[in-house]
DOTI-705222 format. One record per residue (C-alpha): residue in one letter; y, z, x. Coordinates in steps of 0.2 Angstrom, whole numbers, padded with zeros to 4 digits, always signed. Each point is the difference from the previous one (the first is absolute). Last residue first. Layout:
AYZX;...
% end
This chain:
X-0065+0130+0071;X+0018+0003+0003;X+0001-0016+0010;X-0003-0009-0015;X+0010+0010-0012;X+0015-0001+0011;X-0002-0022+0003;X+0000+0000-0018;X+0014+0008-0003;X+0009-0010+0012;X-0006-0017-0008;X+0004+0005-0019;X+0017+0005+0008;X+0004-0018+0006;X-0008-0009-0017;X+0010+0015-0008;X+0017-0008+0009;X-0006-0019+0000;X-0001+0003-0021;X+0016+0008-0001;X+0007-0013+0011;X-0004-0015-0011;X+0003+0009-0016;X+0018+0004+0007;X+0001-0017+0007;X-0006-0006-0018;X+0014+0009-0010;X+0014-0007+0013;X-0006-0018-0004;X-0004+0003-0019;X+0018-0009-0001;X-0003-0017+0007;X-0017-0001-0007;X+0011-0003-0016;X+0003+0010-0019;X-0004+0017+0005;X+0003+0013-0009;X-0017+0003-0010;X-0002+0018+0007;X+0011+0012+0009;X-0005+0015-0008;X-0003+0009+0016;X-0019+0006-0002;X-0004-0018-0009;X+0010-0011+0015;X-0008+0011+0013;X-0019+0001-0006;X+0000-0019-0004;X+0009-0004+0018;X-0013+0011+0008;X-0015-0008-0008;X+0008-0018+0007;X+0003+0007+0016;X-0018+0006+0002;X-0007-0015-0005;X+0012-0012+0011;X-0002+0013+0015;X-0018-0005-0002;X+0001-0015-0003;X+0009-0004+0018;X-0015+0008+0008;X-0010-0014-0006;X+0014-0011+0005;X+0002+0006+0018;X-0017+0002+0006;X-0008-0015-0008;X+0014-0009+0008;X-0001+0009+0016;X-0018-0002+0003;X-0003-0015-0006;X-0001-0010+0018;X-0015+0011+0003;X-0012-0009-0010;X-0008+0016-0012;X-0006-0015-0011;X-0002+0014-0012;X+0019+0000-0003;X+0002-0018-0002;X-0016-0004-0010;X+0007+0015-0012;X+0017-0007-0001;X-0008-0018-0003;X-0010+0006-0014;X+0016+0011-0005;X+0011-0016-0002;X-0014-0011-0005;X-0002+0012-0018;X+0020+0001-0001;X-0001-0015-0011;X-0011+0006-0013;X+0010+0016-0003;X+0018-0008-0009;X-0011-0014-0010;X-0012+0013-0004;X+0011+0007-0011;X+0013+0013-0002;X-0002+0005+0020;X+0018+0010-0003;X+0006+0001-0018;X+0015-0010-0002;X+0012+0012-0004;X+0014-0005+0013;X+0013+0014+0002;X+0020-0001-0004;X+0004+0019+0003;X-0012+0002+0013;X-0005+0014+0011;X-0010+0015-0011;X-0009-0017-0006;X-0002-0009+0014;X-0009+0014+0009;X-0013+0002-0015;X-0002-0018+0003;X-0003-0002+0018;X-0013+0014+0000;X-0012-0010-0013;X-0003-0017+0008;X+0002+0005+0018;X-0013+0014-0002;X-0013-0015-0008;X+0001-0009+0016;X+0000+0014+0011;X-0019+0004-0010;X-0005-0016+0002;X+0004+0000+0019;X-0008+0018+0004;X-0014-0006-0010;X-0002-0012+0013;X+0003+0007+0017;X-0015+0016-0005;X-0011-0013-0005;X+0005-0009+0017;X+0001+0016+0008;X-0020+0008-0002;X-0009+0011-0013;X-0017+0001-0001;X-0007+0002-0019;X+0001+0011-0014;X+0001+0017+0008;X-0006+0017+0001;X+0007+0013+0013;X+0003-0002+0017;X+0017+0006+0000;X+0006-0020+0007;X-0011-0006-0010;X+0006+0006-0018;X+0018-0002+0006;X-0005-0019+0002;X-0006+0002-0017;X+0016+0008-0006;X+0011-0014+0006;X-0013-0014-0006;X+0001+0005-0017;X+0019+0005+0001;X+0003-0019+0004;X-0009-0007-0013;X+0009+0013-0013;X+0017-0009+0008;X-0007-0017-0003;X-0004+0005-0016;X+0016+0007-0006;X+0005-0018+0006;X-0012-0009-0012;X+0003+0015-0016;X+0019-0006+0004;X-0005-0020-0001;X-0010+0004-0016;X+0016+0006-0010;X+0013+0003+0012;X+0009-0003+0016;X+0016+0012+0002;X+0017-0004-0009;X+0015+0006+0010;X+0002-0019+0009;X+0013+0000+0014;X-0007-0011+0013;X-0007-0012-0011;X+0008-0015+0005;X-0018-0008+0007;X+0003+0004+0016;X+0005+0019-0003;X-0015+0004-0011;X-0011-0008+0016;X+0011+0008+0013;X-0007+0017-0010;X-0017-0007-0001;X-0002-0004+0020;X+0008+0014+0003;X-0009+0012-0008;X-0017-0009+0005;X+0005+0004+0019;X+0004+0019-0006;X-0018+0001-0007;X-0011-0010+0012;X+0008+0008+0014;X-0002+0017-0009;X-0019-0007-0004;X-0004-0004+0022;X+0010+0012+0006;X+0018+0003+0004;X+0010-0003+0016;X-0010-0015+0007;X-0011+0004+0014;X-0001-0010+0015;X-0015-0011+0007;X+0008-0016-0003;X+0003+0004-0017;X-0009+0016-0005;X-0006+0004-0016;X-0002+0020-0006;X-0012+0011-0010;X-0012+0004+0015;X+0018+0006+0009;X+0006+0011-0014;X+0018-0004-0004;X+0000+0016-0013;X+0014-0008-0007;X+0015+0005-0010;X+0010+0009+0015;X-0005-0010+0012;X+0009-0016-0006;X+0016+0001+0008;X-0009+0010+0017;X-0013-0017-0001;X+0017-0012+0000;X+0008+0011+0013;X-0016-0005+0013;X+0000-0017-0008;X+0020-0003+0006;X-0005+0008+0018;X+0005+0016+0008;X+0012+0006+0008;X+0014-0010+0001;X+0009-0004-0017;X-0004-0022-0003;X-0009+0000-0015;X+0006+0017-0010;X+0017+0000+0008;X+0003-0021-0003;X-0009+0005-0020;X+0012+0015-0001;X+0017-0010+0007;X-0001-0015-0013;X-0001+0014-0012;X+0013+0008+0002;X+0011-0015+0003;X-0004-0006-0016;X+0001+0015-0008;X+0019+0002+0010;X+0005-0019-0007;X-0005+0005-0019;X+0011+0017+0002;X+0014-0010+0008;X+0000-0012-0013;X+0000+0012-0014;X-0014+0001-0013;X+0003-0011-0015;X+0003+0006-0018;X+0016-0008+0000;X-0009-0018+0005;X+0004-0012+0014;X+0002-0017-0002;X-0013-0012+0007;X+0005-0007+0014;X+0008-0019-0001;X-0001-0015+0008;X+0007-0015+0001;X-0005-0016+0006;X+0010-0010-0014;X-0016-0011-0004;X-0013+0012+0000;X+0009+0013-0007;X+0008-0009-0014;X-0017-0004-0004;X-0011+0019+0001;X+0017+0004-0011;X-0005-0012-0012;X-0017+0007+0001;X+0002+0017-0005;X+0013-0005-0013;X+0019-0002+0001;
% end
């Protein structure tokens, strides 16, 4: 019976049934416990007494971001957890890793190339550019012209754009045995659309209305923990051997909950250690 014959006999008969279950499959139980895990962290990181979710959110980022006040926006008067370029960054990430996964592209392991490579790389080199100039004034030294957040905001975004586009496939490749290779951003087709998707998330974040605050908030630092655990599932499946086994999402479940809670983990750690050096000085 095809695909669609079976779409039929469903329709008419009322029936329905789950897909079957592979060998290589997790275990139920282990499946339901991650799920329950997780459920459980974002309820304790939200709801824990003690402090508030954007309080946690700013410990989970501390760790990669100077979180500068000049450097920052502030939704209803309150600071987001990362500044103005790592909110730009992470927010971009997003927005160009749902773009991959939205277009049925989620496990490409070819990279953009050609121009549209040297057009990322360039968004990046745009981004270092303005980062070292705004180092430049902040040691009063030299510089090319007055930096300020909405530069800072947008090369942030081009640059997460362009991270989205080359981290996802060197994950994909240690991860899948199946893998799409479709390069990522191949043509302008692929980039052109997300071009009033980061306008409107630049709008949005620089609008600073107060009502943004949590989902700015919560999906900016969202990419972070997506970068990080992306980098720590390439370094574990290549320093374990455990590479291209994975044949459904089903089964890289258990790999990306440990990914997942590595990255949280040195996030956490990242945090503390800064906290030491700071009140060392």
């Amino acid at each position: 019976m095809t695909i669609s014959d079976q779409s039929l006999h469903t329709a008419l008969h009322g029936k329905f049934t789950l897909p079957q279950r592979h060998k290589d499959d997790p275990p139920s139980w282990l499946l339901i416990g991650l799920g329950v895990a997780f459920v459980v962290a974002l309820l304790a990181l939200a709801f824990w007494p003690g402090a508030t979710l954007i309080q946690r959110l700013r410990a989970l980022d501390g760790g990669i971001c100077a979180q500068l006040p000049t450097h920052m926006f502030y939704p209803g008067g309150v600071a987001l957890p990362l500044c103005a370029r790592n909110t730009g960054i992470y927010l971009g990430f997003s927005i160009g890793a749902i773009a991959l996964f939205s277009r049925g592209m989620g496990r490409t392991v070819q990279p953009p190339r050609g121009w549209m490579a040297l057009l990322l790389l360039g968004f990046i080199a745009l981004m270092a550019v303005d980062g070292f100039n705004s180092l430049f004034v902040d040691l009063h030294l030299p510089h090319l012209y007055q930096p300020n957040n909405y530069l800072r905001l947008t090369t942030g975004l081009l640059t997460g754009t362009a991270m989205a586009a080359f981290l996802l496939p060197i994950a994909n490749g240690v991860l899948w045995r199946n893998p799409d290779h479709r390069a990522a951003y191949a043509s302008p087709r692929f980039l052109l659309p997300l071009v009033p998707v980061l306008l409107l998330a630049f709008g949005l974040v620089a609008s600073q209305w107060g009502w943004l605050l949590y989902p700015i908030a919560i999906l900016s630092s969202a990419g972070v923990v997506l970068a990080l655990s992306l980098i720590n599932l390439t370094f574990v499946l290549a320093l374990t051997g455990y590479v291209e086994r994975c044949r459904r999402f089903l089964q890289a479940t258990p790999l990306l909950a440990i990914a997942l809670t590595l990255a949280t983990s040195e996030l956490m750690v990242l945090f503390v250690v800064k906290q030491a050096l700071m009140r060392g000085m």
